[in-house]
C-alpha positions as CSV (number, residue, x, y, z in Angstrom):
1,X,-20.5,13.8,11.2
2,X,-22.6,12.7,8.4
3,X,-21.9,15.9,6.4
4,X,-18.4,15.1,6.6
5,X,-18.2,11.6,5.6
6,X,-20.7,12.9,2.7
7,X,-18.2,15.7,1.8
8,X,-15.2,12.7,2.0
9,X,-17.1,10.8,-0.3
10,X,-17.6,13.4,-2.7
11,X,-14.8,14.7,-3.2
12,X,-13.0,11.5,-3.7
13,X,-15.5,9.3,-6.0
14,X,-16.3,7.4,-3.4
15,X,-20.3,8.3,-3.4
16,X,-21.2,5.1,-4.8
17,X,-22.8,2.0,-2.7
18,X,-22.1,-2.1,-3.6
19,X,-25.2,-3.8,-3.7
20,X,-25.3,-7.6,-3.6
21,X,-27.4,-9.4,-6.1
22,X,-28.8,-13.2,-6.0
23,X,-28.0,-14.4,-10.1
24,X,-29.8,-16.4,-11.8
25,X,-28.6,-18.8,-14.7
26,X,-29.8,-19.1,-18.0
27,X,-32.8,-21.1,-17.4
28,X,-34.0,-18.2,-14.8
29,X,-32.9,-20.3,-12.1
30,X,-31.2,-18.9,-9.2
31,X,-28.1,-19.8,-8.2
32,X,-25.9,-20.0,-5.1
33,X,-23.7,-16.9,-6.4
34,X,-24.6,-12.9,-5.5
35,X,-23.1,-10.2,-8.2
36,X,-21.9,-7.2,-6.4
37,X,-22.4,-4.2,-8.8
38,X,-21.0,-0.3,-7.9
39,X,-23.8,1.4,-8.2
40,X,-22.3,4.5,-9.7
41,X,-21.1,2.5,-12.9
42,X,-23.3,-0.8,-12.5
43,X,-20.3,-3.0,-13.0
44,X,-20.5,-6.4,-11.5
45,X,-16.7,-6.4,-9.7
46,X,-17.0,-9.8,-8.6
47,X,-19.2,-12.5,-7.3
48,X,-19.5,-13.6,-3.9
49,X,-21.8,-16.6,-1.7
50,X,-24.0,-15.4,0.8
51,X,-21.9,-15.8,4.0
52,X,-20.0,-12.3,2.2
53,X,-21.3,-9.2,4.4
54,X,-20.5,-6.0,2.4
55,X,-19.3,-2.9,3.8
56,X,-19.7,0.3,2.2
57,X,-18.1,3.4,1.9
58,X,-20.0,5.6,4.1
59,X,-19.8,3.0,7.1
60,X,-16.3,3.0,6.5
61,X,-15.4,6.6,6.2
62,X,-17.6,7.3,9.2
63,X,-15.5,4.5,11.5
64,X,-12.4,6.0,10.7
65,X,-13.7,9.4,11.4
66,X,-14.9,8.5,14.8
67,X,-11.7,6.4,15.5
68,X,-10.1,9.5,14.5
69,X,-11.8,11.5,17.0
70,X,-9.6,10.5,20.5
71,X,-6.5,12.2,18.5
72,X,-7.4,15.4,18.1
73,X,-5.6,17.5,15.3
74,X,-3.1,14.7,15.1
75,X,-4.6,13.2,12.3
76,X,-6.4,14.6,9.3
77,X,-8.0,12.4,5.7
78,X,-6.0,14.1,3.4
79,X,-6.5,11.3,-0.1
80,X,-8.9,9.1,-0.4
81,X,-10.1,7.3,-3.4
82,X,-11.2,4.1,-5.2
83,X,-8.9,1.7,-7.4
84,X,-10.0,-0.3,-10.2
85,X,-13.6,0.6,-10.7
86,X,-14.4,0.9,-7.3
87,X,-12.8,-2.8,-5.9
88,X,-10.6,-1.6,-3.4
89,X,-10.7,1.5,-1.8
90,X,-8.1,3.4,0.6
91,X,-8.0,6.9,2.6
92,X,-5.1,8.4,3.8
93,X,-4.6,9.5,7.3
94,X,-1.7,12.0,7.6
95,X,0.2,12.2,10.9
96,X,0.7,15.4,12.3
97,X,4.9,16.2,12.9
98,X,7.0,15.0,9.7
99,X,9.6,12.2,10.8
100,X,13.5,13.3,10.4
101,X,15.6,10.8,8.6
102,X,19.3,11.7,7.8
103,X,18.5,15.0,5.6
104,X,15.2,13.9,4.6
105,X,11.8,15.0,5.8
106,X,9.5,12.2,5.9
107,X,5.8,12.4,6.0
108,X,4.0,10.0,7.4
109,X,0.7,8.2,7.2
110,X,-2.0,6.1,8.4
111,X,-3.5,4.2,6.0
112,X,-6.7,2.2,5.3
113,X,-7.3,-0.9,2.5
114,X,-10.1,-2.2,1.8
115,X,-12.2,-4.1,-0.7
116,X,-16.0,-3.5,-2.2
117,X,-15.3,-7.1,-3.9
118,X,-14.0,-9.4,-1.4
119,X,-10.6,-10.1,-2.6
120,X,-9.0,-9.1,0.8
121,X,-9.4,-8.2,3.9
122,X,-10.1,-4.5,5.5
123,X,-6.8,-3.5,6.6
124,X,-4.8,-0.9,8.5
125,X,-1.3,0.3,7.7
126,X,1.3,2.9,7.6
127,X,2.5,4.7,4.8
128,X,5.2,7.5,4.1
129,X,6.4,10.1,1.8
130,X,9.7,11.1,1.9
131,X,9.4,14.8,0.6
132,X,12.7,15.2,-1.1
133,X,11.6,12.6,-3.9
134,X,8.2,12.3,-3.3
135,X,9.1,8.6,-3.3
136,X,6.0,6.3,-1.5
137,X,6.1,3.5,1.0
138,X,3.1,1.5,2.7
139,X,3.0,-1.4,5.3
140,X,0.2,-3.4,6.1
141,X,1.0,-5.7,9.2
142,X,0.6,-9.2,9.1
143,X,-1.4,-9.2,12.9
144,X,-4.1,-11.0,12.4
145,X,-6.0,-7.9,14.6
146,X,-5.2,-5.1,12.0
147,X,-7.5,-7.4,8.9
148,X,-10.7,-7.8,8.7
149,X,-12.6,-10.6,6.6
150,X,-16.0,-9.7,5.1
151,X,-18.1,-12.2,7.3
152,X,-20.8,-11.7,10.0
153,X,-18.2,-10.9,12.3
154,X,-17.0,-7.6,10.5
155,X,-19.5,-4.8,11.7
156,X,-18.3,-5.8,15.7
157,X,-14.5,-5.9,14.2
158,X,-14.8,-2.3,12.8
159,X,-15.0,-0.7,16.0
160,X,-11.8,-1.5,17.0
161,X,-10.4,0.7,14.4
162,X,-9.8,3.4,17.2
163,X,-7.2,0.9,18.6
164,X,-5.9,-0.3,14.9
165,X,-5.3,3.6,14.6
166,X,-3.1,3.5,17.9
167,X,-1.7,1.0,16.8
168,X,-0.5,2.2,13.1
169,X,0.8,5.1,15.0
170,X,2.9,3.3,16.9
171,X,4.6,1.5,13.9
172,X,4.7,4.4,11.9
173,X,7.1,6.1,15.0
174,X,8.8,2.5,14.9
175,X,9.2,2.5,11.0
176,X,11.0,6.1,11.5
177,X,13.9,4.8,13.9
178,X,14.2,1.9,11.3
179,X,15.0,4.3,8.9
180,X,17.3,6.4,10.5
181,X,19.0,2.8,11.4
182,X,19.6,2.1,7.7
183,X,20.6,6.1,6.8
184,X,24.2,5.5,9.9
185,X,24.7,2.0,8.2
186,X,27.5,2.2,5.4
187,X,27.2,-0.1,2.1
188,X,29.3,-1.3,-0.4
189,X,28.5,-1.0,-4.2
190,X,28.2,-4.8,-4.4
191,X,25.0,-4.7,-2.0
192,X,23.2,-2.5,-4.9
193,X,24.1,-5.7,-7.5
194,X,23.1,-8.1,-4.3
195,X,19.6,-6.1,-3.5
196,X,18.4,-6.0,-7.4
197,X,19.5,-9.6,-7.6
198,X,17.0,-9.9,-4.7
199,X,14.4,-8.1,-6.2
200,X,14.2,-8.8,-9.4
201,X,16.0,-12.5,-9.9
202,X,19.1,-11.1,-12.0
203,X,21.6,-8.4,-12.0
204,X,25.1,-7.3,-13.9
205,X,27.2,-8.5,-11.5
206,X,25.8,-12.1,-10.2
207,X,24.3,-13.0,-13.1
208,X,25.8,-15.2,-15.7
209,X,25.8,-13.3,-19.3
210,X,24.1,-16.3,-20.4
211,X,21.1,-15.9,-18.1
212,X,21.0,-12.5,-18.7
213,X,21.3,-12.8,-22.9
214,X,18.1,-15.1,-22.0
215,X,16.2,-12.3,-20.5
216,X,13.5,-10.6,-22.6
217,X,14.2,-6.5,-23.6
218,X,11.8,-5.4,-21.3
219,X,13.2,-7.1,-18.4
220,X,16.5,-6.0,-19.4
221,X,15.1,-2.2,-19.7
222,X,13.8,-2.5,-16.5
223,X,16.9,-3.7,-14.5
224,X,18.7,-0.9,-16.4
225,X,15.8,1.5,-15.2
226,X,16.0,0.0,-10.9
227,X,20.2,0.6,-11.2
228,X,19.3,4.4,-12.7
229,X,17.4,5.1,-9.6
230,X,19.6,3.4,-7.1
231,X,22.4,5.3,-8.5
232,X,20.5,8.4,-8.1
233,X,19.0,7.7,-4.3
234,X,22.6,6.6,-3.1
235,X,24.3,10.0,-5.1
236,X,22.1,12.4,-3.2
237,X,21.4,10.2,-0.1
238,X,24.7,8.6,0.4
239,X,26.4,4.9,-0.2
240,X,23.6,3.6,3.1
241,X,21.4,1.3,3.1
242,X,18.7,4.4,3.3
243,X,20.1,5.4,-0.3
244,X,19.6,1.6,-1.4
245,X,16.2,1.7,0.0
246,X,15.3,4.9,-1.6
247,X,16.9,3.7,-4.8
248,X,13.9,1.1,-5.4
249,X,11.3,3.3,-3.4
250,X,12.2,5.8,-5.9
251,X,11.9,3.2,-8.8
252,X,8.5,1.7,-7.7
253,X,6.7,5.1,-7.1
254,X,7.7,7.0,-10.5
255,X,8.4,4.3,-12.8
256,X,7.2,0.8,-12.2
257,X,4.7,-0.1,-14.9
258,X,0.7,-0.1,-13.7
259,X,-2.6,-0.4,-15.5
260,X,-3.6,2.6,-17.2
261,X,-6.8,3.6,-15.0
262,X,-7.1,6.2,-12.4
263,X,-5.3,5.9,-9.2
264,X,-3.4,3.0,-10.7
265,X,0.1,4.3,-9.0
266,X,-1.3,4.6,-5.4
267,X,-2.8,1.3,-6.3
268,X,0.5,-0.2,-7.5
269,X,1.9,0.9,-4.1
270,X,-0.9,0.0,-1.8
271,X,-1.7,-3.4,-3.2
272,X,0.1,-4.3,-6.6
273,X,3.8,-4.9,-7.9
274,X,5.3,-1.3,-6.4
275,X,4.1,-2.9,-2.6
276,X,5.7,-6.2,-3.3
277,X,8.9,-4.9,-4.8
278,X,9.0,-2.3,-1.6
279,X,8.3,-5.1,0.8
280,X,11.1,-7.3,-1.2
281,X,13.2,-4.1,-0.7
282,X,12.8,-3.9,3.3
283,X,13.3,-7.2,4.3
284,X,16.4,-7.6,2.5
285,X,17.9,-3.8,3.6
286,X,16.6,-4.7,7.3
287,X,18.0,-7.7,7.4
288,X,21.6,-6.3,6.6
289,X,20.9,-3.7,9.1
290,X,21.4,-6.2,12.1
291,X,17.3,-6.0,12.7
292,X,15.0,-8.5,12.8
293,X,12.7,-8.0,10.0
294,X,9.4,-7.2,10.7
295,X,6.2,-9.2,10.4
């Protein structure tokens, strides 16, 4: 086991450990504040009080493995990696069997969030790649069982990540049949001009031309950019809600703006503008499928 989390670590940057640091203030005084520094780069990432119990890599990859272990070949890490200088980190699970979804292969994930400084919570989700378009989706449920706060209570907590696991796998099946619920329901061209409306604020159709004349060139750029895409998804997917769906799926994953650091994409889709846009995107497509949205 220990070889293999080591391997893991390696061969995703992740062999690096966050040590928490008292700091002191100019005087040489200490002070109620702790500094935790990667200690592959010796950034300080953030600062913390004392009550914040880290958790580190290895202990994490290792839970996962041994959660992992119950399912046999059903599960394999393939990606791992760290975002933004080590702050959050995230492994990829992949679920054996590809989901079917119209004419679309869809691969599907289980996938682990979490933080080295303590801006949220250790989290497990589900995640998806439909393989046409190598367009990205991720869901991290709101159960308050499937998030983890960095406090005294969080070593206990982590071993019920074999059940979180069960759990994932079980939405991720769930997430599948939603999907093949939006591919058999039929649109209308005016939901595309209702959905960007609904993600963005504005759109050609529902938007006065003095609102819009208002709107900046990039913001205009970019609504042009979300209708190329949803065009696109609908053309080769069909006029469904599926096709609107994959339209700003498609949008978020290859084009959305991120930060120009390593993993910034997977980060934009895990936990930056790409998730919140995707979220925005399900809700609205799930509620005019008939279903309650999810939580």
């Amino acid at each position: 086991m220990k070889a293999r989390v080591s391997e893991i670590l390696k061969a995703n940057d992740l062999d690096f450990t966050i040590q928490k640091e008292i700091l002191f203030d100019n005087n040489g005084r200490k002070t109620p504040y702790f500094g935790l520094f990667n200690s592959k780069t010796d950034e300080c990432i953030n600062t913390v009080k004392d009550s914040y119990v880290v958790s580190q890599n290895d202990e994490i990859v290792e839970l996962v493995l041994r959660g992992m272990e119950s399912f046999g070949s059903d599960l394999q890490v393939t990606k791992a990696g760290s975002l933004n200088g080590g702050r959050k980190v995230f492994i990829q699970l992949a679920i054996e069997g590809d989901g079917v979804v119209a004419n679309d292969r869809i691969k599907r994930y289980v996938t682990i969030l979490d933080s080295n400084d303590g801006s949220t919570s250790l989290s497990i989700g589900i995640g998806d790649l439909t393989m046409s378009c190598s367009n990205q989706f991720a869901k991290f449920y709101k159960q308050g069982e499937a998030k983890f706060r960095h406090s005294a209570s969080l070593t206990q907590k982590l071993k019920t990540i074999p059940s979180l696991i069960e759990l994932a796998l079980a939405q991720s099946l769930r997430q599948i049949e939603l999907y093949n619920r939006f591919a058999s329901t039929s649109i209308t061209r005016d939901l595309a001009h209702q959905m960007v409306k609904h993600v963005l604020g504005y759109d050609r159709e529902f938007t006065s031309m003095d609102e819009l004349s208002s709107k900046s060139t990039r913001s205009i750029n970019v609504m042009d950019k979300l209708y190329n895409h949803i065009d696109r998804e609908i053309e080769g997917k069909g006029l469904s809600l599926w096709g609107l769906h994959s339209g700003i799926t498609s949008y978020t994953t290859h084009e959305i703006s991120v930060p120009n650091r390593d993993n910034a994409r997977i980060e934009s889709v895990l936990n930056g503008s790409a998730y919140k846009m995707n979220q925005s995107s399900l809700e609205f497509v799930t509620r005019e499928s008939g279903v309650l949205v999810m939580a």
